[in-house]
C-alpha positions in Angstrom: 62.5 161.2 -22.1 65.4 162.7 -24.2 68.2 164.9 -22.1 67.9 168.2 -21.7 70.7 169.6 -23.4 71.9 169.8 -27.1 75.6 170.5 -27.4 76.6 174.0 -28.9 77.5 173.4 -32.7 80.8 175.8 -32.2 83.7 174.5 -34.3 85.8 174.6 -31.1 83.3 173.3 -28.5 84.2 174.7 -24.9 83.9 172.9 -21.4 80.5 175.9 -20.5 78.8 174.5 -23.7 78.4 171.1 -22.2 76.6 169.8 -18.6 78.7 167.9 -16.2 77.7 165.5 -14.1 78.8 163.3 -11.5 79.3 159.0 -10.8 79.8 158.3 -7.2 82.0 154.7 -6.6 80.3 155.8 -2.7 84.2 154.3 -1.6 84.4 152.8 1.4 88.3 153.9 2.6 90.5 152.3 5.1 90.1 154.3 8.0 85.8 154.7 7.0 82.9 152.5 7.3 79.9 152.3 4.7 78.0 154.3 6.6 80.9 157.1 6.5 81.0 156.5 3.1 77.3 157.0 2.5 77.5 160.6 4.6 79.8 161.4 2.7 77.9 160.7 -0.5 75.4 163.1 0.8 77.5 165.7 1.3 78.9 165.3 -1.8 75.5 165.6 -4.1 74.4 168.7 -1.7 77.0 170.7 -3.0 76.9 169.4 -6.3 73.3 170.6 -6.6 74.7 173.9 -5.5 77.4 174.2 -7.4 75.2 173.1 -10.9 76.3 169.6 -11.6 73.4 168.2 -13.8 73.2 164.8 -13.2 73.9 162.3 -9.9 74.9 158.7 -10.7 75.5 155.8 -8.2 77.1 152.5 -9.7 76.0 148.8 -8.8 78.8 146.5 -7.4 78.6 143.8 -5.0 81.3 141.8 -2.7 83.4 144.8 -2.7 84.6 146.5 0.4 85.4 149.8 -0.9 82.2 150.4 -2.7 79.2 151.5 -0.1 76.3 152.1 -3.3 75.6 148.1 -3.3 71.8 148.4 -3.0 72.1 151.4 -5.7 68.4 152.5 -5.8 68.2 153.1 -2.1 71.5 155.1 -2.4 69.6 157.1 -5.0 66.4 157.7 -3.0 68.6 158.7 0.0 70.6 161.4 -2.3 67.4 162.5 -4.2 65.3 162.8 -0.7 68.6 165.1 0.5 68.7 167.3 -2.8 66.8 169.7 -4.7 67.4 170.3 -8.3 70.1 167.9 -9.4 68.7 164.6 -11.4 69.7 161.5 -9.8 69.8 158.0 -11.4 72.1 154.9 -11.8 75.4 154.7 -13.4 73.8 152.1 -13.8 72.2 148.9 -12.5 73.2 145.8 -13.6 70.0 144.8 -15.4 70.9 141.0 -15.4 71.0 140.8 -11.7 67.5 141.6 -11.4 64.0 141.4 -12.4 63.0 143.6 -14.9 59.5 144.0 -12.7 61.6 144.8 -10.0 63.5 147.6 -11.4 60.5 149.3 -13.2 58.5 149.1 -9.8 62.1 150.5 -7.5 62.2 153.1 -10.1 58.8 153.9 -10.9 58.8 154.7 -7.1 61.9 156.8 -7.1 59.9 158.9 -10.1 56.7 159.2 -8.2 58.7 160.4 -5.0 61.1 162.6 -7.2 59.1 163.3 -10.1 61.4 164.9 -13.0 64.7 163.8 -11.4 65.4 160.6 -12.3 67.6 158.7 -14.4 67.6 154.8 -14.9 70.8 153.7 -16.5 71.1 150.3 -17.5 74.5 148.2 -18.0 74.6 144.0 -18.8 78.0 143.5 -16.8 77.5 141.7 -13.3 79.0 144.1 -11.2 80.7 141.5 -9.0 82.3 138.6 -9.5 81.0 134.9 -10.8 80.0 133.9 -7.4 78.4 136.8 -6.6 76.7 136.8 -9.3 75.4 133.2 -8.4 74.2 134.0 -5.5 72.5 137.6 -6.9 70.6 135.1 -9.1 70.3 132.4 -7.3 71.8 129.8 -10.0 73.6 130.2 -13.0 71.2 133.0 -14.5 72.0 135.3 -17.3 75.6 136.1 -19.4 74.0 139.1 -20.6 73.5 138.0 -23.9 69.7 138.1 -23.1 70.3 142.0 -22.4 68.1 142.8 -25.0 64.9 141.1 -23.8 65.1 142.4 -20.3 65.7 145.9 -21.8 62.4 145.3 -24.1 60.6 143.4 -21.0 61.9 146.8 -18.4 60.6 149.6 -21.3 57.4 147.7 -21.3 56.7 148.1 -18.1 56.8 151.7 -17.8 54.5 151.6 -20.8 50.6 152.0 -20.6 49.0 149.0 -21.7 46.8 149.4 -24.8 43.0 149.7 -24.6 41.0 146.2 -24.0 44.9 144.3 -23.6 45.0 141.3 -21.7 48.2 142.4 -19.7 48.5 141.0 -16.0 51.3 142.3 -14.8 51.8 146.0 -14.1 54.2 147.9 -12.5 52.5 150.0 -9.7 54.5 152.6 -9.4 56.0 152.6 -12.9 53.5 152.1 -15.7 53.1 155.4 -17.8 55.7 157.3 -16.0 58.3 159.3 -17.9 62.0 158.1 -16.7 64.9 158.7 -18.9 66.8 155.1 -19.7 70.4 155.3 -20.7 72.7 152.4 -21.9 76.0 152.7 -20.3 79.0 150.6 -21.7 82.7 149.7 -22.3 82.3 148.1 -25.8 80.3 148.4 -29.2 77.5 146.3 -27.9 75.7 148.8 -25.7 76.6 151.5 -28.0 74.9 149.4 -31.4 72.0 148.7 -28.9 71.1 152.1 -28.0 71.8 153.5 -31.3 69.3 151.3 -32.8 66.7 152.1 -30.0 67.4 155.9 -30.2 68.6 156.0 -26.6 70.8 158.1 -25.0 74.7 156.1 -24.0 77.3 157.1 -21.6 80.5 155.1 -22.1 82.7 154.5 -19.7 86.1 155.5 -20.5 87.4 156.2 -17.2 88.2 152.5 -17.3 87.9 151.5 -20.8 89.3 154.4 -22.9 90.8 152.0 -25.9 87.0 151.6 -26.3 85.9 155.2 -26.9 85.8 156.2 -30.0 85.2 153.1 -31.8 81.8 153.0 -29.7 81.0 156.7 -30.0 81.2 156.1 -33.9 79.0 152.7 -33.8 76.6 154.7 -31.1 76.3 157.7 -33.7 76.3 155.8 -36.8 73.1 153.6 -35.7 71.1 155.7 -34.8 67.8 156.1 -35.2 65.3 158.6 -33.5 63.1 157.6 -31.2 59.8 158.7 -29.0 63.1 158.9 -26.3 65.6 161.3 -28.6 65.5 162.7 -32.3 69.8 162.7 -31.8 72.1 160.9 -30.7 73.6 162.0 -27.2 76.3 161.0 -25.9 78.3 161.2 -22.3 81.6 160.2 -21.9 82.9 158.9 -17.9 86.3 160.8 -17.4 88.4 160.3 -14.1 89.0 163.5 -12.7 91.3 164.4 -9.6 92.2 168.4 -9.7 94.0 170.1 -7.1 96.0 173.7 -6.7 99.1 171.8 -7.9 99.6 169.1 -10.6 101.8 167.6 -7.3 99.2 167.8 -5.0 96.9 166.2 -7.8 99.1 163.4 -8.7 99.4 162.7 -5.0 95.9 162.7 -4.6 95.2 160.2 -7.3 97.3 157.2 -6.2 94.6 156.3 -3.9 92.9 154.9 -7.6 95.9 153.7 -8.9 96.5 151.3 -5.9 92.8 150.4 -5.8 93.2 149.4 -9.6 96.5 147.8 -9.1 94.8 145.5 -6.4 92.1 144.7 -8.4 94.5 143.2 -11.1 96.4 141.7 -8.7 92.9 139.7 -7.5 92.3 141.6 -4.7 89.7 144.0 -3.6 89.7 146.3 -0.3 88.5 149.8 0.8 89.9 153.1 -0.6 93.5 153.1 0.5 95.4 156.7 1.7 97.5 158.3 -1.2 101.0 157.9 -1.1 104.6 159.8 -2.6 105.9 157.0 -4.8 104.2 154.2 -6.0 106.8 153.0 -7.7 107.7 150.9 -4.5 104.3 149.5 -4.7 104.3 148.1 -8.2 106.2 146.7 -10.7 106.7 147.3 -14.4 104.2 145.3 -16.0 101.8 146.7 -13.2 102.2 150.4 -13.8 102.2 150.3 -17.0 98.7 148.3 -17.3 97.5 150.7 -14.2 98.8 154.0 -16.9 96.8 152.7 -19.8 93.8 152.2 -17.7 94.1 155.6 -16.6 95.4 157.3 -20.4 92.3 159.2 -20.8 92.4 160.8 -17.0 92.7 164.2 -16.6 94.7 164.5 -12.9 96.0 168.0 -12.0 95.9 171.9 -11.5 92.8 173.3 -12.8 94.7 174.8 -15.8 95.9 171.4 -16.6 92.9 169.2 -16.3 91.2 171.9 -18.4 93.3 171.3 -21.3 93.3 168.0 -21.0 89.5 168.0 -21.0 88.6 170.7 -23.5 91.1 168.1 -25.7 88.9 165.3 -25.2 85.5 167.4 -25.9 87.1 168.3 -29.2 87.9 164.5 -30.2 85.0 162.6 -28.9 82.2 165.3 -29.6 80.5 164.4 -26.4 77.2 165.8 -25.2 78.1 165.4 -21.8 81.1 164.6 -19.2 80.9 162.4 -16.1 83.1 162.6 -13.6 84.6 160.2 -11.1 87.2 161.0 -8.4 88.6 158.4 -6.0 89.8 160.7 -3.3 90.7 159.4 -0.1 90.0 162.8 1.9 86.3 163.7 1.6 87.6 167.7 1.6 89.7 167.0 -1.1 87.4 165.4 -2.9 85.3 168.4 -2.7 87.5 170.5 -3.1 88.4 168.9 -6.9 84.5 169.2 -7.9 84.3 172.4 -6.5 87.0 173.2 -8.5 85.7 171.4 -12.0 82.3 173.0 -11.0 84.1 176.8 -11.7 86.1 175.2 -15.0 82.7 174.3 -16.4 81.3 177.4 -15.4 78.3 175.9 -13.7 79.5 177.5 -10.1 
């Protein structure tokens, strides 16, 4: 179940020693409809699986109108049925909005349809907001602090029950299959979790980057090797817009910086079109809570976002990068991971 990469041990690691891989936010924008958005998404994971991107992750959220990946593991058997090489998982479901049983059986299917090509990773957030999560869970349901159980309750599953057990329920498709489960997180909790189970953790600094390090060194320091991974492997989330000019780039990324800005305003709404100053959209306080959220983005030419992301590679160590680009333009959104594709080297 471990990844299928060690990082290069060179004392100035470079962007070719390391996979990259994708997280899809499947946006819904203002002129689009979901099922645009979910063409698109297609499209998308077709030429990343040309171009050599490693993994494919689509992220859980609910009561939000610019996110199209809502019922997440049929997003992932739509991209996986329409690729060929490229692994294809969850980034991540949102374990404490479901069943464990139902999860092992949804992926436990998506492994016997895809065999080898599928990833499970697991957050405890809601995805949503408090109501939403009500009525995900019909009642008041879990706060995630139960996490833990429903991890052990999920792993159990896809394990083969011992000779002469007494276990009743099984998950058919699921039991004795081999799927990769990752912890994702924004905080030391999922990082001390899956250091202590020997799992793989992807943080996600492309909206939590006051968070990473501290995690990466809780994730690395409790470790322990597992059946799952003899070292600990982490991937880091990075938001990544790159263009032919830093301009173009920068103009390109205010599409996310307005999304953001509505969110901490209260308000949620599909992908909005970039525009030349959005300093008439915000004020002070605003941009400079957006700027922090954004501090460990990498937005430009591809001479610039190399820089910046062969500097975070040499700070956080990371096994892995995952990349997420609001773009509002679908070409242009190609067009930036066809670019980060070539600065990887994986094109």
């Amino acid at each position: 179940m471990s990844p299928d990469h060690s990082v290069s041990q060179n004392l100035t690691p470079k962007l070719s020693d390391i996979p990259v891989s994708i997280l899809d936010l499947a946006p819904i924008t203002a002129e689009g409809t979901a099922a645009d958005s979910l063409r698109n998404t297609l499209d998308l994971a077709q030429h990343a699986d040309q171009w050599g991107y490693n993994r494919y992750w689509l992220a859980e959220h609910h009561n939000m109108p610019g996110i199209a990946s809502s019922a997440t593991s049929v997003v992932i058997g739509h991209v996986a049925a329409g690729t060929t090489r490229i692994r294809v998982g969850s980034g991540g479901i949102m374990l404490p909005n479901h069943s464990p049983l139902v999860i092992a059986e949804q992926f436990g299917t998506l492994e016997s349809l895809f065999p080898g090509r599928i990833d499970l990773g697991l957050g405890r957030a809601p995805g949503s907001d408090q109501l939403t999560s009500q009525a995900l869970r019909r009642g008041p349901g879990s706060n995630g602090m139960d996490f833990p159980e429903r991890l052990n309750e999920l792993r159990n599953y896809f394990n083969p029950p011992a000779t002469g057990s007494s276990t009743r329920v099984r998950a058919i498709p699921g039991e004795g299959l081999n799927i990769p489960i990752w912890l994702l997180g924004s905080s030391g909790f999922s990082a001390e979790l899956s250091g202590r189970l020997g799992l793989p953790f992807a943080f996600a600094s492309h909206f939590a980057p006051e968070y990473l390090l501290p995690a990466l060194e809780i994730y690395r320091s409790q470790f322990r090797p597992s059946e799952a991974l003899a070292q600990p492997y982490a991937m880091i989330g990075v938001s990544v817009i790159v263009a032919d000019s830093d301009e173009e780039a920068r103009r390109l990324a205010t599409s996310q910086e307005q999304q953001f800005l509505n969110l901490i305003r209260g308000r949620t709404g599909p992908l909005q079109a970039p525009v030349d100053n959005m300093d008439t959209l915000w004020n002070a306080q605003e941009k400079a809570i957006v700027r922090s959220k954004f501090s460990y983005a990498a937005v430009g030419s591809p001479d610039t976002v190399r820089k910046i992301l062969e500097s975070h590679l040499q700070e956080t160590g990371a096994d892995e990068m995952i990349v997420s680009a609001q773009v509002y333009d679908h070409k242009a959104r190609l067009r930036s991971y066809e670019l980060l594709a070539e600065m990887f080297n994986k094109k």
